[in-house]
Every structure is written in structure tokens, then in C-alpha cells.
C-alpha positions in Angstrom: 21.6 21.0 2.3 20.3 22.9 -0.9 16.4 23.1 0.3 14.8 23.5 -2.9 17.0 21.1 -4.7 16.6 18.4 -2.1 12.9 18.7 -2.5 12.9 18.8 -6.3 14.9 15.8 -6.4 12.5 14.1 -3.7 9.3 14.3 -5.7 11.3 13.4 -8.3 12.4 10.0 -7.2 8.8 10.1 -5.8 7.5 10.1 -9.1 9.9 7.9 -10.4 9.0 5.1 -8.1 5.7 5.5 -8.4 5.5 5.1 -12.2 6.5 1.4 -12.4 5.6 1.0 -9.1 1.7 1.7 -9.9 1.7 0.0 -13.2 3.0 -3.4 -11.4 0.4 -3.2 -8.2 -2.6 -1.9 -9.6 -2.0 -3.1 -13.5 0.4 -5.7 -14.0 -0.4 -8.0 -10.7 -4.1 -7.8 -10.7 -4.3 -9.4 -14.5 -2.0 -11.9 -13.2 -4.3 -12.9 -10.4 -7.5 -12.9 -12.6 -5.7 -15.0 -15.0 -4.4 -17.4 -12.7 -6.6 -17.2 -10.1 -6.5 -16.9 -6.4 -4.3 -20.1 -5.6 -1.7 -20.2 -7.6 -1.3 -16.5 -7.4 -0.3 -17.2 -4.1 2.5 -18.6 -5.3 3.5 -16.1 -7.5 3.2 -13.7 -4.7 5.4 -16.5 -3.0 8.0 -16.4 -5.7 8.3 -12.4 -5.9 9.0 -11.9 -2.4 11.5 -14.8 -2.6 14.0 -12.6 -5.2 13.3 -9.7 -3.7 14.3 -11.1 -0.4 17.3 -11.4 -1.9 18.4 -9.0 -5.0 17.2 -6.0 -3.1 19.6 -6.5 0.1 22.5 -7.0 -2.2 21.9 -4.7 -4.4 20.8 -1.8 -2.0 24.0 -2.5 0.3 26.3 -2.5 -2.9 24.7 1.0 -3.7 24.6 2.5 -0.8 28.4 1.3 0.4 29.5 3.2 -2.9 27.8 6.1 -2.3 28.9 6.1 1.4 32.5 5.6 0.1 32.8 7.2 -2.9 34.8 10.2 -1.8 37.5 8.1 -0.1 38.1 6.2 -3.0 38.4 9.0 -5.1 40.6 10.7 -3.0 43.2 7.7 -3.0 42.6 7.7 -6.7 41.7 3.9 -6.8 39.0 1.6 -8.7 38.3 -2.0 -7.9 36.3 -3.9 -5.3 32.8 -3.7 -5.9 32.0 -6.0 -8.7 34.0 -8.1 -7.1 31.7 -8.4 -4.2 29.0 -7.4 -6.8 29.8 -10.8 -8.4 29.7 -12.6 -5.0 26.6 -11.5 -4.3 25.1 -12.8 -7.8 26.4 -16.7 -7.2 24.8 -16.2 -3.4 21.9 -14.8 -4.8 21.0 -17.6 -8.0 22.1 -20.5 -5.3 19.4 -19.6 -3.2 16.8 -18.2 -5.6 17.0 -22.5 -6.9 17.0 -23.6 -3.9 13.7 -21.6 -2.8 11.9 -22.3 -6.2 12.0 -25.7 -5.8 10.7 -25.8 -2.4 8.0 -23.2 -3.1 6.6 -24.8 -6.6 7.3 -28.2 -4.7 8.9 -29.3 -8.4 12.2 -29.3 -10.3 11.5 -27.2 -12.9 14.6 -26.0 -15.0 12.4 -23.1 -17.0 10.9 -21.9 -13.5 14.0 -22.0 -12.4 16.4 -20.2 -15.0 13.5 -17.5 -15.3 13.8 -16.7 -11.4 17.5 -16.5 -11.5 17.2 -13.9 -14.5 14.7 -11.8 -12.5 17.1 -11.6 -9.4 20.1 -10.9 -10.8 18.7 -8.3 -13.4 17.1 -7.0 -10.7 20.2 -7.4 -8.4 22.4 -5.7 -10.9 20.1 -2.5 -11.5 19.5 -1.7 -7.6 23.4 -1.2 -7.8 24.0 0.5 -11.0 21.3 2.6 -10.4 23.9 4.7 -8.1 25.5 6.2 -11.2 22.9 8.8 -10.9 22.9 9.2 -7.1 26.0 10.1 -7.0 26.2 12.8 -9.4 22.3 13.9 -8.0 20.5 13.0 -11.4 17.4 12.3 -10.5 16.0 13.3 -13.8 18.0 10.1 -14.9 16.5 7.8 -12.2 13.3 9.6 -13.6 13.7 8.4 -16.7 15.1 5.1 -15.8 12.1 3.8 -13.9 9.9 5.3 -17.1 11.6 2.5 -18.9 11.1 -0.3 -16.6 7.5 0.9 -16.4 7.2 0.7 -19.9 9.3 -2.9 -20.1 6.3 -4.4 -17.1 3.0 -3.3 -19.3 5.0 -5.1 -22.4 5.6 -7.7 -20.0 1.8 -8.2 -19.5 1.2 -8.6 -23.1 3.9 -11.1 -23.5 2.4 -12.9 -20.2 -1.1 -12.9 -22.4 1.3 -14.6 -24.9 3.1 -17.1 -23.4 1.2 -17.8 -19.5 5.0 -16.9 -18.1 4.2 -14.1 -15.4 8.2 -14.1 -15.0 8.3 -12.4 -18.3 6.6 -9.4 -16.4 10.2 -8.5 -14.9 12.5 -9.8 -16.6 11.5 -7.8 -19.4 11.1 -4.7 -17.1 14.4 -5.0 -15.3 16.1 -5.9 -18.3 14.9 -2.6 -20.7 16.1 -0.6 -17.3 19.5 -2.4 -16.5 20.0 -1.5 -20.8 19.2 2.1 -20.2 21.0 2.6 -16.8 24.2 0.8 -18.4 24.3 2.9 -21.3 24.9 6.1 -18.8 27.3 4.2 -16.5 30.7 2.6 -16.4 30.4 0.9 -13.2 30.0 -2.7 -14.9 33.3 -2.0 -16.8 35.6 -1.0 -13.8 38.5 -3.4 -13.1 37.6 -6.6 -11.2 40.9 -6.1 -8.8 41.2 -5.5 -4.7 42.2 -2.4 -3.6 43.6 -1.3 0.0 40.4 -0.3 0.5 38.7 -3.7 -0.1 38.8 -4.6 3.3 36.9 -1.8 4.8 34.6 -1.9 2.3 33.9 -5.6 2.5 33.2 -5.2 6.4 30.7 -2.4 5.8 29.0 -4.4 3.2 29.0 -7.4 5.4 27.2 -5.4 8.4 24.8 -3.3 6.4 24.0 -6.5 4.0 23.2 -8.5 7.5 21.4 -5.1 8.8 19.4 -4.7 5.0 18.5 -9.0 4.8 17.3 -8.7 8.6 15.2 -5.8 7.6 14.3 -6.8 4.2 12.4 -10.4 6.2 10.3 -8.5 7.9 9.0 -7.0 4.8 9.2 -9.9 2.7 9.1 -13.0 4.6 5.1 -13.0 5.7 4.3 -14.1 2.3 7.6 -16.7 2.6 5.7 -17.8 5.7 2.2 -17.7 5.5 2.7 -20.6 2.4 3.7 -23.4 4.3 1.4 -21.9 7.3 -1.8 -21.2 5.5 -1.7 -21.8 1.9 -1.3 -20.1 -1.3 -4.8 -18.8 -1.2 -4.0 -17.1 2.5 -1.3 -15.7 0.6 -3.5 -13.8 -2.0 -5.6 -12.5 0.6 -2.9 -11.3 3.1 -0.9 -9.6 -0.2 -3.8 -8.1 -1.2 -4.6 -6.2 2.3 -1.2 -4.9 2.2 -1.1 -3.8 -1.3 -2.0 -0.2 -1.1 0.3 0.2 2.5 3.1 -0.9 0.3 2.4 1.8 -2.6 2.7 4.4 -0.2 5.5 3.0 2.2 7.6 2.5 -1.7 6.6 5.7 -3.1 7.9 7.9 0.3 10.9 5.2 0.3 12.8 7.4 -2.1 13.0 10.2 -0.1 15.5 7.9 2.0 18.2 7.4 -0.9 17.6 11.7 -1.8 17.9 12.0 2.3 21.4 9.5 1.7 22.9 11.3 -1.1 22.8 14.9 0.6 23.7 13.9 4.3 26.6 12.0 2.9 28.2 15.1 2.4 27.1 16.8 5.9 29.4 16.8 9.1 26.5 16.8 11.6 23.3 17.6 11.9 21.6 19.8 14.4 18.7 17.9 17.2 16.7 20.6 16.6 16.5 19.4 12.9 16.3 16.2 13.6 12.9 16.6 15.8 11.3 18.9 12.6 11.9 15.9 10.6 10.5 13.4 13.0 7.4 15.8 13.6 6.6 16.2 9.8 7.2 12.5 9.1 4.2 11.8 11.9 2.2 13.7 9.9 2.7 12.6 6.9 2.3 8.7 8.2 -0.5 10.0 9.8 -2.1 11.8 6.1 -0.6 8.7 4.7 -2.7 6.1 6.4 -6.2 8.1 6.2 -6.2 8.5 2.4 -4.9 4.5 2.1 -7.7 3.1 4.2 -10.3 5.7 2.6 -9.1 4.6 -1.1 -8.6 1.0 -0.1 -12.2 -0.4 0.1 -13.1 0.9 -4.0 -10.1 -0.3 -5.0 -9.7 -3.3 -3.9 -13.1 -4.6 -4.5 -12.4 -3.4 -8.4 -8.9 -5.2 -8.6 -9.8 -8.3 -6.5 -12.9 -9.0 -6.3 -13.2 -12.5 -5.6 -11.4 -12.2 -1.8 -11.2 -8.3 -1.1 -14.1 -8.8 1.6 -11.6 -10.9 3.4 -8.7 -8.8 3.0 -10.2 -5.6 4.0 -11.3 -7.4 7.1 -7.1 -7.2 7.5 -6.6 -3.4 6.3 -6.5 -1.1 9.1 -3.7 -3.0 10.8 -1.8 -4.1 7.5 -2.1 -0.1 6.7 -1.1 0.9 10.1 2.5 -1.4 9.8 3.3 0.1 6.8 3.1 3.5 7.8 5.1 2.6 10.8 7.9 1.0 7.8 7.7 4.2 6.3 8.3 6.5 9.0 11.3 4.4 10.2 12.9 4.4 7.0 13.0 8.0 6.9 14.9 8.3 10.2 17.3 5.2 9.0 19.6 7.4 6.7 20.0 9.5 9.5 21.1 6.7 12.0 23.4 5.3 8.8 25.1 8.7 8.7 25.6 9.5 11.9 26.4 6.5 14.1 28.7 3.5 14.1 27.0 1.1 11.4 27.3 -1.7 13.9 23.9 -0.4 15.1 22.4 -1.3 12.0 23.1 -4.7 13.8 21.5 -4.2 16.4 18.1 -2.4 15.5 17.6 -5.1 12.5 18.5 -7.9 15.1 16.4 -7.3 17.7 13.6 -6.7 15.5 13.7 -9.8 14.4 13.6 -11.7 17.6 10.9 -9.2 18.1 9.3 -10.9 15.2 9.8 -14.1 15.5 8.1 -14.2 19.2 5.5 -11.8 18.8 4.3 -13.2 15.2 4.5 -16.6 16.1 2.5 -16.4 19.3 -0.5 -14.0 18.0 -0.3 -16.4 15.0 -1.3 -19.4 16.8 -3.5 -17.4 19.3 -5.7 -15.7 16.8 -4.7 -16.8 13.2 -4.1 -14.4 10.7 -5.2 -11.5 12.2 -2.6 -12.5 14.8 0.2 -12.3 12.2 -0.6 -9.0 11.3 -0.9 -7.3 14.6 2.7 -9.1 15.0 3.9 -7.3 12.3 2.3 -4.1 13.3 4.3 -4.1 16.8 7.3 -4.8 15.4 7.5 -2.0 13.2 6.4 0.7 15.8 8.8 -1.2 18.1 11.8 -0.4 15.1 10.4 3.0 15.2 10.8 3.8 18.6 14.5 2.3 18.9 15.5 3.9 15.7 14.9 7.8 17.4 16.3 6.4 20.6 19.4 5.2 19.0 20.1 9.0 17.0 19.0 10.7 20.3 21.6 8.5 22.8 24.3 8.7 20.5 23.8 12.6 19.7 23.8 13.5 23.6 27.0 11.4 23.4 28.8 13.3 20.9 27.5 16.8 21.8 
């Protein structure tokens, strides 16, 4: 692995995340909650995590099967099967985007409900296009890419002022990138046919999409929960705790898919490298959560003021389970590499029934604060099994 390249191109995807990634947490949102105000941003809260729930697992597994595979296909000299299964995952995806709408807003509403299915599959369709430029390494690309859709959310925010439709935020943004990243890419115009390959690839999808959804709900659904638990206004406050925990968790994120695109075309890789990584991940998680819970109290008081007392009463252990997401995720392209994908299975499966017990019951011992310290053991949980798993299966092999 080229050092110096693989760290350029990591502060560059840093970068490019954190450009539209900044404007929509601490620009974007905030005017959308002191517009609308602390109830029914709740629901908007709702509604985001609902499509990302969904366009971000299919998307992300479509991206990262074809970088995964990319060399076998072009060594049999064949082209077909993914928008195929991209198109699959589109009719999944609007289905169940209208289905959850409805529930959430507790209405039929055919605007509410067009708009959401734009925003997830625009969405959908630029978390797999986007691979274009991982394949060839252009992160300068992605760079500029995520300048666009940075630009397309603050003219989102104008036409929001315009027209009270908060959906206009992304669809705009999503839409001005999907323009840009089609215009460099011919992925969208490769043959819908089935290759000999379209088995394999379908299974792979299959188990990382399973693996991706699993580990995309414990990001995603507390929001999806806390609704129908607490309220909308429960909602505002728990999002708002987590907010600055999720900047940082997103922003190191992208050293995963740089991590991906290099160890794709490694053989192996050494313990003794493996153990430098985990060490300097620590300490970044560790730098990481100091600077978030010293910046967090300002902040949040200037973006929300109404209910930031309450959720900084939540911040040291919404802070400390994001770190915990972000140090995982940097040893999960590793275990994706390395091992049989079926563990992908297994580490996103028994998470969840971590979650689902540990949640629940701290929930309805101690409220919210319960749910969060749920949350908070499931991810060092993940972490833990995650190095165990790379560690069994390395003595294994070696």
C-alpha cells in the first residue's frame, strides 16, 4: 500500500465528507428546527433516518460488491448484473420508504410521499455510482463531487425558506451530485443483462446487504424508535446529543472506503500491522471524543437552544457510542477483506440481539438515558468481536 498516497487520499475523502456533511448538521438542520420547531422536527429527524435506513445499505453494498469484484469481471471480460440488482433495490427501496411515511406522518399524503421516494433513490443511486471514482482512486473526483452536493443543500435551504418543503434540502443536493457524478461515469449505461457471474454476485450482495441493513438499524433506528416510544419532541432532543458524535464518526468513516479500495488489491496483511492500526485508531477515538464533548456544550447551546440543556444531559454517553462506531468501522474493511463474508452475518446479527435486549430493558429501567447506555454497549460489544473475529481467523490461516 502506497503510504503517502493512501494518506492523501484519506484526508481527502475526509474533507470531502465533511463539506456537505458540516453544512447539513450545523447549517442546513438547525434552520430547519428553528423554523419548524422542536415537535415536528422530530419528525423530520424521523423521516431522514427512515431513507437513510434504507438507500444507504443498498447503495453502499452495490458499491462495495463492485469494487470487491471488479477485477474478476474484467478478467472474464463481461458487463451486466448490477443495475439489475441496482434496479431491485430501488422498487424495495420506494415500497418501503411509502409505507414508513405514512406510518410516521400518521397521513396519506401523495406530495410527502413522492418527495421521500425522490430523496431515497437519488440518494440510493449516488452511494453506488459514486464507485466510479473508487475504483480508479480519484478522490479529487469524490472531492469535488461532495462540493456539489454541499453546494445543492445550502440552495436547498433557500428553496425550503421558499416553499416550507425541508425535502427540497436533499433532493436538490443529491440530485446536483448524482448530475455531476453521472457525467464522469458509464455505470448507469451498462447493459441490463445476467452474466455467469450474476449469481455470485447476487449472494455477496444478499449477505453484505443483510450484514449493511443490520448495522445501518443500530445507527438509524433510535430515532425510528424513540417516535412511537417518546415522541417527536424526545426525538429532537436525543438527535441533537448525538449530533456532533455523528460529525466525527462520518467524517473518519471515509477512511473505511480509502482503507477498501487499497486492501482490495492486497493478498494479506501482516498481525503486526493489524495491531498498529488498532493502537492508532484508540487514540484517535480517544482525541476524538475529548474535542467532541469540549466543543459540544457552545455549540449546541448556539444551534439549539430551546432543548440543548436536556440533550447535553445525554452527551458523554451519546459521544462515547459514536466513537465506539467509529473505531469499529475502521477494522470492518479489514474483516471484509480478509475473512469469509458470512461473518459479516454474524457480527451484525448478534449485535442486534445485543440491541434489542440491552436497549429495551435499560429503556424501561431508566428511560432515555437507558436507551443510550444500550446503545453505548452495543457498539463496544461490535468492537470487541470485530478484532476477535480478524485475530481467530488470522491464527487460522497463518
Amino acid at each position: 500500500m502506497p503510504q503517502k498516497k493512501f494518506i492523501l487520499d484519506s484526508l481527502l475523502n475526509i474533507i470531502a465528507t465533511a463539506i456537505p456533511l458540516v453544512i447539513l448538521q450545523l447549517v442546513a438542520l438547525p434552520v430547519v428546527g428553528a423554523t419548524l420547531g422542536g415537535s415536528q422536527y422530530g419528525l423530520v429527524v424521523t423521516l431522514i433516518s427512515l431513507f437513510t435506513l434504507l438507500s444507504l445499505p443498498f447503495g453502499n453494498v452495490l458499491n462495495n460488491i463492485r469494487l470487491l469484484l471488479d477485477n474478476e469481471y474484467k478478467q472474464n471480460k463481461t458487463i451486466g448484473d448490477f443495475n439489475i440488482l441496482l434496479i431491485g433495490a430501488i422498487i424495495i427501496s420506494s415500497i418501503v420508504v411509502t409505507l414508513g411515511t405514512v406510518y410516521y406522518e400518521g397521513t396519506f399524503s401523495l406530495v410527502s410521499i413522492i418527495l421521500m421516494v425522490i430523496i431515497s433513490c437519488s440518494n440510493l443511486l449516488r452511494e453506488y455510482t459514486i464507485v466510479t471514482f473508487r475504483l480508479n482512486l480519484n478522490y479529487k473526483a469524490i472531492l469535488l463531487n461532495n462540493l456539489v452536493l454541499g453546494t445543492g443543500y445550502l440552495v436547498g435551504v433557500v428553496v425550503f425558506y421558499l416553499t416550507g418543503y425541508w425535502q427540497s434540502i436533499f433532493i436538490i443536493g443529491s440530485g446536483l451530485s448524482l448530475i455531476y457524478i453521472t457525467r464522469n461515469s458509464n455505470l448507469l449505461k451498462e447493459t441490463l443483462t445476467t452474466t455467469k457471474l450474476f449469481k455470485k454476485t447476487s449472494y455477496k450482495s444478499f449477505v453484505l446487504f443483510i450484514s449493511i441493513f443490520l448495522k445501518t438499524i443500530l445507527s438509524y433506528s433510535d430515532k425510528l424508535l424513540l417516535f412511537p416510544l417518546l415522541g417527536p419532541s424526545a426525538v429532537s432532543i436525543y438527535y441533537t446529543a448525538t449530533i456532533f458524535g455523528k460529525i466525527i464518526s462520518m467524517m473518519i468513516a471515509p477512511v473505511n472506503s480509502v482503507i477498501l479500495s487499497y486492501i482490495t488489491r492486497m493478498h494479506k496483511i501482516s498481525m503486526k500491522s493489524f495491531k498498529y492500526i488498532i493502537a492508532v485508531t484508540v487514540i484517535v477515538g480517544i482525541t476524538g471524543y475529548s474535542v467532541t464533548i469540549l466543543i459540544s456544550h457552545p455549540l449546541l447551546h448556539y444551534l439549539y437552544p430551546t432543548w440543548a440543556a436536556e440533550s447535553l444531559e445525554l452527551i458523554y454517553i451519546t459521544t462515547g457510542s459514536a466513537v465506539l462506531g467509529v473505531m469499529s468501522s475502521v477494522i470492518q474493511p479489514f474483516v471484509l477483506r480478509f475473512n469469509n463474508i458470512n461473518w459479516q452475518l454474524l457480527i451484525s446479527g448478534s449485535n442486534v440481539v445485543v440491541y434489542l435486549i440491552s436497549v429495551f430493558t435499560l429503556f424501561n429501567l431508566y428511560g432515555l438515558i437507558g436507551f443510550c447506555v444500550g446503545i453505548l454497549i452495543v457498539n463496544l460489544l461490535k468492537f470487541i468481536i470485530m478484532i476477535s473475529i480478524f485475530i481467530f481467523n488470522f491464527r487460522n490461516t497463518n
